[in-house]
N, C-alpha and C positions, 0 to 999 in steps of 0.2 A: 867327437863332436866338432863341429864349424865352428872357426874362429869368429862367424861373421854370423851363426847361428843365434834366436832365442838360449840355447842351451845352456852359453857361455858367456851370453851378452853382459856387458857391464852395466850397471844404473846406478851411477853417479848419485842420482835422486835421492834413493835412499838413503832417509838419515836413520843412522845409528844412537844411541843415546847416552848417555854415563852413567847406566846403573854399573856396580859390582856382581862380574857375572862370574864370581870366583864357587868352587864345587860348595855343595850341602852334604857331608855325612859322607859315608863310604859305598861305592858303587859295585851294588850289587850281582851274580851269575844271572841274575835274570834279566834278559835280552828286554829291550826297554827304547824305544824312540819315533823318529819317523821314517816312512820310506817314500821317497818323491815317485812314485810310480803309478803316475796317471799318463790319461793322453791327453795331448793340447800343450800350451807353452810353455814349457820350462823354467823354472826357477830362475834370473840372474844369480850372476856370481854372489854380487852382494844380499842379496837375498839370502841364497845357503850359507854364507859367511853369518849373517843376522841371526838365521835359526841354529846355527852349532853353539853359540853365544847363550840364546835363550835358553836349549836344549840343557846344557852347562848346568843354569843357572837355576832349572826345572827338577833337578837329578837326575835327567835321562843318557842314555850313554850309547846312542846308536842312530847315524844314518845310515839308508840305504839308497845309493845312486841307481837309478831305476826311470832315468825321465824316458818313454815309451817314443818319444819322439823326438830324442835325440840320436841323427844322423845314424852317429856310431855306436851308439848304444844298441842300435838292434836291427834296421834294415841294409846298415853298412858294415854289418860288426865283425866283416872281418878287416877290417882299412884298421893302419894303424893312426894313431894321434900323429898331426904332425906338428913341428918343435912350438910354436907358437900355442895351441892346443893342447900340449904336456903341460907347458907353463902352467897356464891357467887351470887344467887338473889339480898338477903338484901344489900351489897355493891352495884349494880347495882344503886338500888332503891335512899339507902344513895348517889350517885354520883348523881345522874338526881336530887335531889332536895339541892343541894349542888349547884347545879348550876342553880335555878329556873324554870327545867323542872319538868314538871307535866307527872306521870310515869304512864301508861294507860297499866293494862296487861291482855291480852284477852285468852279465851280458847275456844279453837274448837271439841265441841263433836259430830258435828254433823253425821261423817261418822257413827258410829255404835250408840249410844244413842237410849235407849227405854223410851217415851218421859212422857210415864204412869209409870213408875216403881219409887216409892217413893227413892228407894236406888240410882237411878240414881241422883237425884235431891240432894241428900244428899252427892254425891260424887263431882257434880259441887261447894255447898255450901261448904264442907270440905276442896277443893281446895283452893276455894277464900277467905276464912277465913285464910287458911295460908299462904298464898302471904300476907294479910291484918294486920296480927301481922309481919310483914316485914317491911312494914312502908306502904306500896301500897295503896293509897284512890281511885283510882280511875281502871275499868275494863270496859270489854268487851265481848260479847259471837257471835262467828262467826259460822254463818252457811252455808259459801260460799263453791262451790265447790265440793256437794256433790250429793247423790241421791234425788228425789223428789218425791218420792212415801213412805207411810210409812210403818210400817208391821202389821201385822195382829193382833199381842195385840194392838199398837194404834190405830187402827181403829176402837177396841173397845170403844174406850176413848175419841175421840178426831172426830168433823166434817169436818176436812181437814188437811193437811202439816203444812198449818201456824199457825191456833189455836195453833196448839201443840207447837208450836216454840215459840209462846205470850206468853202463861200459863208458860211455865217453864221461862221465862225471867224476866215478871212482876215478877212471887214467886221471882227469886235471887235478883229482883234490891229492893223488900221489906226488903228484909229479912236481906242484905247488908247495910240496910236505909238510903235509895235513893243516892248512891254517883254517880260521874259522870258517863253515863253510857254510852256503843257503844252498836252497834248492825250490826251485818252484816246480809243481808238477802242471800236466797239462791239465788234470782231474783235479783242479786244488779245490773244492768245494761238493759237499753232499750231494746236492741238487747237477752235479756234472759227473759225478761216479757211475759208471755202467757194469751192471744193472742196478745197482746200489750199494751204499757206500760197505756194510757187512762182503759184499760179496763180486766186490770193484778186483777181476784180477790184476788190473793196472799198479792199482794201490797197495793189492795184496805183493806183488811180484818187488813194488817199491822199498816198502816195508821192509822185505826180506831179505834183498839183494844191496840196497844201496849202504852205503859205508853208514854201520853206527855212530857213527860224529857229526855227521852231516845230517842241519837245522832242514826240515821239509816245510814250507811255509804253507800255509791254509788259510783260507777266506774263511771258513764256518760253516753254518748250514746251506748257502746262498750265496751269490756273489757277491753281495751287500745284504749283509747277515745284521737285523735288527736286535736279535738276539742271540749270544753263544753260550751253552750250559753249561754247567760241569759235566752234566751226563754225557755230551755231547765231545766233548773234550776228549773224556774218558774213552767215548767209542772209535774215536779218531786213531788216540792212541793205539789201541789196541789193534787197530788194522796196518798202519804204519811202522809200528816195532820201536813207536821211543813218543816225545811228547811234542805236540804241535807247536813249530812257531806260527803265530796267527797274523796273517798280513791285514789289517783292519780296513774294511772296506766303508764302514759307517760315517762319514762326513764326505768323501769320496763325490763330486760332483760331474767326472769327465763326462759321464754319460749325457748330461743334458748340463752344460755351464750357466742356462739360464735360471736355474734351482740352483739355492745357495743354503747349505747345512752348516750353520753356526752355533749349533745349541752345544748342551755339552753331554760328555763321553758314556753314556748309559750303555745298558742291557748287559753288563758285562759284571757279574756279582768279581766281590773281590776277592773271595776264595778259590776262583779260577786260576787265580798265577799259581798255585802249585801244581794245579794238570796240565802249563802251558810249557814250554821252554821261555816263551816272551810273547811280549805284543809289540806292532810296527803299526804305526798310522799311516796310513794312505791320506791322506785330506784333501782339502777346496784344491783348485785349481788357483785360486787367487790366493795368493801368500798372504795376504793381510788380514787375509778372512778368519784365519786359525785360531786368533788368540785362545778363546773362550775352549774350543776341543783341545788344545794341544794343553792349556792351562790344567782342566778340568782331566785330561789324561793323567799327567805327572799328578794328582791330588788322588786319583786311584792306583797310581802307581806307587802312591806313599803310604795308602790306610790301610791299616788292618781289619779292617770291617767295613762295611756299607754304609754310603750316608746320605741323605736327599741334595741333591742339586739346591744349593741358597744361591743365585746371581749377582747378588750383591758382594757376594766372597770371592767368585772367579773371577770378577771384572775392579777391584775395589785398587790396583794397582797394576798401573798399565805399562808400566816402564820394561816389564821383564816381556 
């Protein structure tokens, strides 16, 4: 990212507060937080420092660095950080585990990436090795969003889209040895599987070939999935070969910022976290906008049963 980028930018502005934003309780295998991975402007620093805070103080225990529009995060993503740039990562990094979030930073080379070219492979790797002397244990490689035909050197190289997408991801999650790992596929939701999610060779070839440790993240039925079942869950699983992590698309505004989703965290029964590996909020665009979903999240991320949205309960204490 730009030192002189939104990505990075500093805001002063933001005031912080003095509540105790010390942990609740013991932090759970289930994958649990938010992912900044919309398009349009980027969180400040202060901002993500505010939310590892909240996050903390929520019992959640997971960002994911994902802003779609930062520089280096994906249409620059083979540039390395320069020192000024590091800095301000490694503080990131230093904050999210200062407050017992686990810092998850993903890179998206999918748009241009030639999947055969050694030097490619050694630019993902050089990357992630330096985010990784930052303090960073744990990544992600996102290939959503992009074309799905490959070019004519990999086709020399490669038996389909996906292979090429496996090979280079097993090489970095080796090479990295084995830390926590994401994966976004290009097919990450039902309604994008071809010809259908049962019968998606993509997903099928996914499933079967990519390293069992490594998290496959999922939108759900839809790319903004009102609703996600257990049935639905269950079906994913089973084409995949392990259990979905679900990137939540539901408060998600990039596509039109002039609609603003502030309600709270529905359609998602809470028996679902045992077919999921986790859930990741995608949210507003506007950071201030979250409270009431990110609140309303971490209250589903805590009950054991279903309960009706009260508003007077999400909103009754604004500090956190």
């Amino acid at each position: 990212m730009h030192s002189d980028s939104p990505a990075i930018a500093k805001n002063p502005s933001l005031q912080h507060n003095s509540r105790d934003f010390s942990p609740k309780g013991t932090r759970p295998e289930f994958i649990c937080g938010v992912v900044e991975g919309f398009y349009g402007r980027p969180w400040t620093l202060e901002q993500r420092k505010h939310l590892f805070a909240r996050l903390n103080h929520l019992n959640l225990n997971t960002y994911v660095y994902a802003p779609k529009d930062d520089l280096k995060h994906r249409p620059q993503w083979r540039i390395p950080y320069n020192e000024e740039e590091a800095e301000i990562l490694k503080s990131l990094i230093e904050s999210a585990k200062r407050n017992n979030i686990n810092f998850v930073y993903s890179l998206s080379p999918g748009i241009d990436i030639v999947y055969s070219k050694t030097e490619e492979r050694i630019c993902i790797k050089s990357k992630l090795d330096q985010v990784r002397m930052l303090g960073c244990e744990s990544f992600a490689l996102l290939f959503d969003d992009i074309e799905c035909e490959m070019n004519e050197t990999d086709r020399q190289y490669f038996s389909s889209f996906v292979a090429a997408q496996v090979d280079v991801t097993n090489e970095v999650y080796e090479y990295l040895g084995r830390p926590q790992f994401f994966f976004c596929p290009t097919e990450y939701c039902e309604s994008r599987a071809v010809p259908c999610l049962e019968e998606s060779e993509y997903l099928l070839t996914l499933g079967k070939d990519l390293v069992k440790d490594v998290h496959i993240l999922w939108t759900g039925p839809r790319v903004i999935s009102r609703h996600i079942t257990i049935e639905h869950a269950r079906s994913v699983a089973k084409v995949i070969g392990r259990k979905p992590l679900i990137w939540d698309n539901l408060h998600a505004n990039d596509y039109d910022q002039k609609r603003v989703f502030m309600g709270d965290f529905s359609g998602r029964p809470v028996a679902l976290k045992k077919e999921i590996a986790g859930l990741l909020m995608n949210p507003s665009c506007k950071y201030e906008l979250n409270f009431v979903p990110i609140h309303t999240y971490a209250d589903w991320n805590a009950s054991d049963e279903d309960a009706p949205f009260i508003a007077t309960v999400a909103v009754k204490d604004k500090k956190g």
